[in-house]
N, C-alpha and C positions, 0 to 999 in steps of 0.2 A: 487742129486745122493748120495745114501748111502755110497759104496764103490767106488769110481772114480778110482783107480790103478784097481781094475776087471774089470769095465768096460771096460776099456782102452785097457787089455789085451785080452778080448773077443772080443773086435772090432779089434783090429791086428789080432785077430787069425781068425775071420771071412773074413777078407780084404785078408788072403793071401790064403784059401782057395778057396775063389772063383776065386784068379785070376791060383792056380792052376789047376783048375777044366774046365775054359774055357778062350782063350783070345778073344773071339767075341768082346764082349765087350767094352774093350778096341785097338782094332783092327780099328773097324767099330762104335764105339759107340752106341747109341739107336736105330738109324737109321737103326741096322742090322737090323732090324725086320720089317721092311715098305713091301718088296715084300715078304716076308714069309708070312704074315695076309694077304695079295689079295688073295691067294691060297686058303683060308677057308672062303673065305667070309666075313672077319671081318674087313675090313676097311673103315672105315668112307668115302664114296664119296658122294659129292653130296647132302649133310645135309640129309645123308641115303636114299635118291631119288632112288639109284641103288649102286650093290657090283662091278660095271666092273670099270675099272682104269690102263687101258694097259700102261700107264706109270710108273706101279709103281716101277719099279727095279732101273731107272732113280733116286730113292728118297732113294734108300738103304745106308749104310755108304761106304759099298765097291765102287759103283759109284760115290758117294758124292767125297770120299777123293781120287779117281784115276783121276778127271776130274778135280777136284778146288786144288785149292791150301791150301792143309790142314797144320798147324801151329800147335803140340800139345801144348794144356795149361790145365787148368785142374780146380774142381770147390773149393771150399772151404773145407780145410779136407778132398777129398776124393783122396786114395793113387790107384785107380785104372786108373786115367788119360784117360778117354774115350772120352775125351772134346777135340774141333780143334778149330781154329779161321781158318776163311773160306775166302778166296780172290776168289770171283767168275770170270773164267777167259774162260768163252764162253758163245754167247748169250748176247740179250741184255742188261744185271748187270754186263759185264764184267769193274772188279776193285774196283765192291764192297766187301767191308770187314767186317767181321761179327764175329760171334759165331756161329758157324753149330746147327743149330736149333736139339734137342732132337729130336724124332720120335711123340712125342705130337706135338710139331712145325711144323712138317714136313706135321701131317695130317693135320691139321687145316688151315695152307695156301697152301695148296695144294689139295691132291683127295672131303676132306667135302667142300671145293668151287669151285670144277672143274679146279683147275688151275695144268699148266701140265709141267710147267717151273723149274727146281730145284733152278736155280739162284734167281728167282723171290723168292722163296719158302724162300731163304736163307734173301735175300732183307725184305721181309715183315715178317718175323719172327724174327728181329732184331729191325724193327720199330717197331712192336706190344710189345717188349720189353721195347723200349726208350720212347715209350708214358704212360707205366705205365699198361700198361693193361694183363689180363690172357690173355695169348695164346690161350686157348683152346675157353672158353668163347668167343674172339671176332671172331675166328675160324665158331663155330657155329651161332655166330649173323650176319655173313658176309653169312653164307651158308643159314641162313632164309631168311635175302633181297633180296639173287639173287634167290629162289624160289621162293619167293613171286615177284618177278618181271618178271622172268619167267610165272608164272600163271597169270598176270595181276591185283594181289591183290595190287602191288605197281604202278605207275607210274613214267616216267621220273619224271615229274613235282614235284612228291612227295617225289623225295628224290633230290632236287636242281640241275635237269638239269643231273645227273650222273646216266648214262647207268648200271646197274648191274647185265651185263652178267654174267655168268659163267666162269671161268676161267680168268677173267679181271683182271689180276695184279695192275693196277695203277686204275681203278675203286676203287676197293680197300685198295689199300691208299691213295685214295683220303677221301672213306667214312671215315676210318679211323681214319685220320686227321679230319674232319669234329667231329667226334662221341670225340676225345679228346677235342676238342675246344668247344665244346656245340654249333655248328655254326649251326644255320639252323636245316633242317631235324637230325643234329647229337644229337642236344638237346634231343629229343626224346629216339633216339638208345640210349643215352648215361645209359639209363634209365634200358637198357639189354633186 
């Protein structure tokens, strides 16, 4: 960087304008924006199969942080704090704890693989974390399996015995786990 004190001060003075400007943001984090984009059409459901996903307000940060137990913490150098640590506290992930998945997280294990769960959403977007892998990427690799299993392109058999319905939470990390550990059918996926 040429001059690092301008820098510095152009990034405060852009940090405090925006948070003048709006507190969505840091209010509701990324996730504000999950049932906004259902409205226009533009949410990934389905590995794009279809735009409909009547759960999606369920995924928003306002539901997120009213329903779990939100924790503010915040990411590296960023002074707008739109970041929670999530204790999921209904439904089945009830006491799991995480990092409230971005709105990238949110669609990836959720409406692009049919799954309708937020907990679960929270659940698998933390292990997609802890195994090393893009969100988004295994997002879309989870939402190709379950169409192609869907249309009968995949078999049980051919991905070791694990069903990959649509919206299967634990299908999905089970593949998951499979696709880190190169086990099996994961060898392959592992491949993207």
């Amino acid at each position: 960087v040429a001059d690092p004190e301008r820098l510095s001060e152009q990034a405060r003075e852009l940090v405090e304008n925006a948070m003048k400007m709006d507190s969505t943001l840091s209010d509701w984090g990324t996730a504000f924006i999950f049932p906004r984009i259902i409205h226009g059409g533009a949410l990934p459901v389905k590995n794009y199969t279809t735009n409909l996903f009547p759960e999606a307000e369920k995924f928003g940060g306002e539901w997120l942080r009213t329903h779990f137990k939100a924790t503010p913490t915040t990411c590296w150098a960023c002074r707008i704090a739109h970041c929670r640590e999530t204790e999921v506290t209904e439904g089945p992930y009830t006491g799991f704890v995480g990092d409230e998945p971005e709105y990238e997280g949110l669609a990836a294990m959720a409406s692009v693989i049919g799954q309708t769960d937020p907990g679960a959403a929270v659940m698998l977007g933390n292990m997609v974390d802890w195994l090393g892998f893009d969100i988004n990427e295994s997002g879309y690799l989870i939402g190709w399996i379950m169409e192609c299993y869907e249309k009968g392109y995949l078999k049980k058999e051919d991905l070791d015995g694990i069903e990959m319905k649509w919206g299967d939470a634990e299908a999905t990390l089970a593949m998951l786990k499979k696709i880190a550990a190169r086990d099996g059918c994961g060898d392959l996926f592992a491949e993207g």
